[in-house]
N, C-alpha and C positions, 0 to 999 in steps of 0.2 A: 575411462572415456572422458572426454573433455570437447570443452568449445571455445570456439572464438565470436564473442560478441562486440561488437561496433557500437560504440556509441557518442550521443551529442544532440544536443539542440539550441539552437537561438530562437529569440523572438524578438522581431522589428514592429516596431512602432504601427499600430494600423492593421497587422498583417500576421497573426498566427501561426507560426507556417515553421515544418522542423528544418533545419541547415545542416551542414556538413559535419561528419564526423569530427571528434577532438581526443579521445577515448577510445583504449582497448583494456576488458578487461577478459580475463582467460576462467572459463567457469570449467570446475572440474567436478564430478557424479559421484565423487567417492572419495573420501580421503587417500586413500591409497592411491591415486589417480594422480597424486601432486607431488612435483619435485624439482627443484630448485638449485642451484648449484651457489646460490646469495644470502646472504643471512635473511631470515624470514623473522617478521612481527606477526603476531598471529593476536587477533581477536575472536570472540565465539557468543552464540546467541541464538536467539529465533529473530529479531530484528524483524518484527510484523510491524509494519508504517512507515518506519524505518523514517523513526521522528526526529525531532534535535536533540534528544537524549543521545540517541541512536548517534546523531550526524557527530556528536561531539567526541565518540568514541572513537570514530571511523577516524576523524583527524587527528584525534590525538596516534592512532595508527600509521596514519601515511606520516605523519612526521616522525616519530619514531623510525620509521620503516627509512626515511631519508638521512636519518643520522646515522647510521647505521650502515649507510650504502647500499638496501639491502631491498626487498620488497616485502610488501602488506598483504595478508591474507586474511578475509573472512569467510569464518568455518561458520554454517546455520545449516539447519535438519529439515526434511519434506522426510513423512507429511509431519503436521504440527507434531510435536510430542503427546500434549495432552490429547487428541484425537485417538493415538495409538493406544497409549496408558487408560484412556476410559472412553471406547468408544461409542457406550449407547447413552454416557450421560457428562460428558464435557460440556455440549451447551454454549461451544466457541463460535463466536462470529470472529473470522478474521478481516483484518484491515488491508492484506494485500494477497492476491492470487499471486503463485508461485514466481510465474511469468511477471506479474507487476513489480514483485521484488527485486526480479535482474534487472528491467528498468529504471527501477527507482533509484540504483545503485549505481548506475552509469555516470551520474558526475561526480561518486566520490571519491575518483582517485586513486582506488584500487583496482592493486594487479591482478589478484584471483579472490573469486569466489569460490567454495569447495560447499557444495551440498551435498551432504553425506546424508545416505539411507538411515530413516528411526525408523526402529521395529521393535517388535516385544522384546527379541532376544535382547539387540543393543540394548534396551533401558533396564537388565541385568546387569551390567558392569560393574564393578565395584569403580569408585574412583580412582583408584591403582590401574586398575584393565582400564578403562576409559584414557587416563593420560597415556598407557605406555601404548596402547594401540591407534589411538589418534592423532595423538604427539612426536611420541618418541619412534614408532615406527611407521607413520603416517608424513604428517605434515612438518618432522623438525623444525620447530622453532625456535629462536636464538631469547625471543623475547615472547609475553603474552600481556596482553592487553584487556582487561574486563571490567564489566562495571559495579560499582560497589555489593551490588544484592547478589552477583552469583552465583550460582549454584550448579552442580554437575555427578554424573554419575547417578548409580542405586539409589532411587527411594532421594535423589537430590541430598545424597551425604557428604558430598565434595565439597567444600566454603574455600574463602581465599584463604586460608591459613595452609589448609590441607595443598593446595595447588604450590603452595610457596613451598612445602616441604617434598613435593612431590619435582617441583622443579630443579630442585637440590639433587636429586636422586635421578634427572636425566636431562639435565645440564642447559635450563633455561630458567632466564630471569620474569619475576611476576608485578606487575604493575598496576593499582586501582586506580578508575577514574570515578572521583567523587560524584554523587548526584548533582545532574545538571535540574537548576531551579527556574522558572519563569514565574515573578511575581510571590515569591512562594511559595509556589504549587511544583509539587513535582512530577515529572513530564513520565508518562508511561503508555503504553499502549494498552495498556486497562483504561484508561481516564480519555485515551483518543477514543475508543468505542464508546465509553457513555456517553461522549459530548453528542456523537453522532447519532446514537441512538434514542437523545433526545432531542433530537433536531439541531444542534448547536454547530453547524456547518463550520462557521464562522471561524469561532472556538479551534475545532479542530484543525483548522490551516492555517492557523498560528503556530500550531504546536506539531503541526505534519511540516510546516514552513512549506506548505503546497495546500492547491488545491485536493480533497477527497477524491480517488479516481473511482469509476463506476463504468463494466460493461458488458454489453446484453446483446444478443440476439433476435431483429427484430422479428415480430409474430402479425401476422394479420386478424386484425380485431374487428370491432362490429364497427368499424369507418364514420360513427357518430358524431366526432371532432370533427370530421368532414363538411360534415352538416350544419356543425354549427360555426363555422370558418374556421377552425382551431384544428388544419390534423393530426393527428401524432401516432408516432412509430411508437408500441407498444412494445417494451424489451423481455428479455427472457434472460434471467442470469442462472446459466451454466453452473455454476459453482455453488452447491447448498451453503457453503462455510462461508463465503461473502456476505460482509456487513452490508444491511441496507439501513440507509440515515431514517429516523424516525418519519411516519406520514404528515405530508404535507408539501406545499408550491413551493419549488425553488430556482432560483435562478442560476443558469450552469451555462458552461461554457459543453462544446457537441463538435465531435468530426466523426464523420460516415466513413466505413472501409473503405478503404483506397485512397483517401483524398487527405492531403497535408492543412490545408486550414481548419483552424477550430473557428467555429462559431454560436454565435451567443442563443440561447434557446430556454424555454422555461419546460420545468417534467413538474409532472405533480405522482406523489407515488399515495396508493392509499386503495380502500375501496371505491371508491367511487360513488357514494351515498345518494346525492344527487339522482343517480341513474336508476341505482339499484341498491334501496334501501335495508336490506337483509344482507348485501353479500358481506363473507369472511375473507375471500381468497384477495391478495395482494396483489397492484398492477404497477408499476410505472408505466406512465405515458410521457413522450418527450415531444417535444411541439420545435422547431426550425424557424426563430423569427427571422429569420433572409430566405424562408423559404427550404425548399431540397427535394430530393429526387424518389423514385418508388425502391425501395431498400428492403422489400422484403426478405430475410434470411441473411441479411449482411447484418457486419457490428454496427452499433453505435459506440463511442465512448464518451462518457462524460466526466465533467471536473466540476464541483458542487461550490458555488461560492458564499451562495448566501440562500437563509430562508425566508420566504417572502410572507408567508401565511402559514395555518392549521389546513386541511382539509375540513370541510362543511358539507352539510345540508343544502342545498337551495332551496326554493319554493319554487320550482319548473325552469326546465330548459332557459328561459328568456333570463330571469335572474343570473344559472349558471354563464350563458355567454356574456352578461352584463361585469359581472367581476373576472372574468378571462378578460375582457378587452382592459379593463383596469391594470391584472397583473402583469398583462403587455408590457404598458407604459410602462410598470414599475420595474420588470425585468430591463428593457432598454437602457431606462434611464441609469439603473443601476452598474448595469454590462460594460454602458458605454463609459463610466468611470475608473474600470478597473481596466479597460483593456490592454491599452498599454502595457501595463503592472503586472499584466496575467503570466504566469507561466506552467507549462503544462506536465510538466515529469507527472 
């Protein structure tokens, strides 16, 4: 089974807003699912954030895949591996819903995506079974592309040695791409999650080369933000394995289901101390500084850019509305420097 997904977007000056396609890339459900009649380059991974570690793989891909005359493939697994391999104590937050990852993948260039089924059996394979039923009678590639640490097969027994020898024995060539550095730090989607999960927004959309995405279904709350002129859609994230960035006021960019502009808005996620000084359970609340419509049971989506504060205490309602009207300002002023620049994949 397979799909055809569309993809593309611009962003004009001023104006949020997604534009015409530019992009086709063909997602296939199953390795078997794919086939070619072109020399194929194939890369492989979980590619969660799908960072510039990530992006530098993908190109060194599609270029290959263009010398070659041939097309680019990336093979990545649902659901995670680790989920399946240890599912009551993994402990993963991941950086992109399934869904966010074909969109994230939409400008780079690639012809097909192949998301193949993990399951307990598959992560039996020996490395032998793994290439010759993925590879060699799956997805034949001419070429394969991976990045320095990889790892495959049984108990992760496969290294690039073994793939290069393994390549030999069904007739494709194997290629590393060294660690990609920023600053000397190297770029991982382990280190995008800590940054996030200690609030480091910032941090991580350097190194996502994006804004953080986030989205929830909105819930009807005790309408208190009402009250105090501040209301906000109170989100419900779906998906228990979605990262949420550490508590505290940030400023993000917001579009409501259905509607193509983003606009600039501040969420505070946290308990809400203030209110309810005992509670444990976690909330996002998103606030609309241009305003917005009643959206109960629709999405929101958010894109995290900066953090503005810790979540606090106040000393009574009048304090708390006194530093919202503050982190107004601070939201705007800050919004309205980026917006331009913003771009929302």
């Amino acid at each position: 089974m397979n799909e055809l997904i569309n993809f593309g977007a611009k962003v004009q000056a001023n104006e949020l807003v997604y534009q015409p396609i530019f992009a086709k890339v063909k997602v296939h459900l199953h390795a078997s699912d794919f086939e070619s009649n072109r020399p194929v380059v194939l890369t492989v991974g979980t590619f969660d954030g799908v960072h510039i570690g990530h992006r530098a793989v993908i190109d060194l891909l599609t270029q290959r895949a263009r010398e070659l005359k041939g097309e680019s493939v990336l093979l990545t697994f649902h659901p995670h591996p680790r989920t399946v391999l240890h599912p009551e104590q993994h402990q993963l937050k991941l950086l992109n819903t399934i869904e966010e990852q074909k969109m994230l993948l939409r400008d780079a260039g690639l012809d097909h995506l192949v998301i193949h089924p993990f399951t307990e059996e598959f992560s039996r394979k020996t490395p032998l079974e793994y290439v010759r039923d993925l590879f060699a009678e799956g997805i034949q590639p001419q070429k394969v592309i991976i990045g320095y640490d990889h790892r495959f097969g049984r108990n992760r027994e496969g290294s690039f040695d073994s793939l290069i020898n393994l390549g030999k024995v069904f007739g494709f060539s194997v290629e590393e791409l060294p660690v990609q550095t920023i600053e000397d730090t190297k770029v991982s989607s382990t280190k995008v999650r800590e940054a996030l999960q200690a609030g480091h927004v910032a941090q991580a959309r350097r190194w996502l080369n994006r804004p953080y995405p986030l989205s929830g279904q909105v819930q009807r709350g005790e309408q208190l933000g009402r009250k105090l002129g501040y209301p906000t859609a109170n989100l419900l994230i779906k998906n228990p394995l979605k990262l949420v960035p550490a508590a505290g006021v940030y400023a993000v960019f917001a579009r409501l289901e259905g509607e193509q502009t983003w606009n600039p808005a501040m969420v505070n996620i946290g308990t809400r101390p203030t209110i309810e000084s005992d509670a444990t359970e976690q909330q996002i609340e998103v606030h609309l500084l241009q305003g917005g419509r009643q959206c109960y049971s629709e999405r929101i989506d958010l894109r995290f850019m900066k953090r503005m504060r810790d979540e606090v205490a106040f000393d009574g309602l009048k304090a708390l509305k006194q530093q919202l009207q503050q982190d107004e300002i601070n939201a705007r002023s800050y919004l309205d420097t980026v917006q331009d620049s913003f771009v929302s994949n």
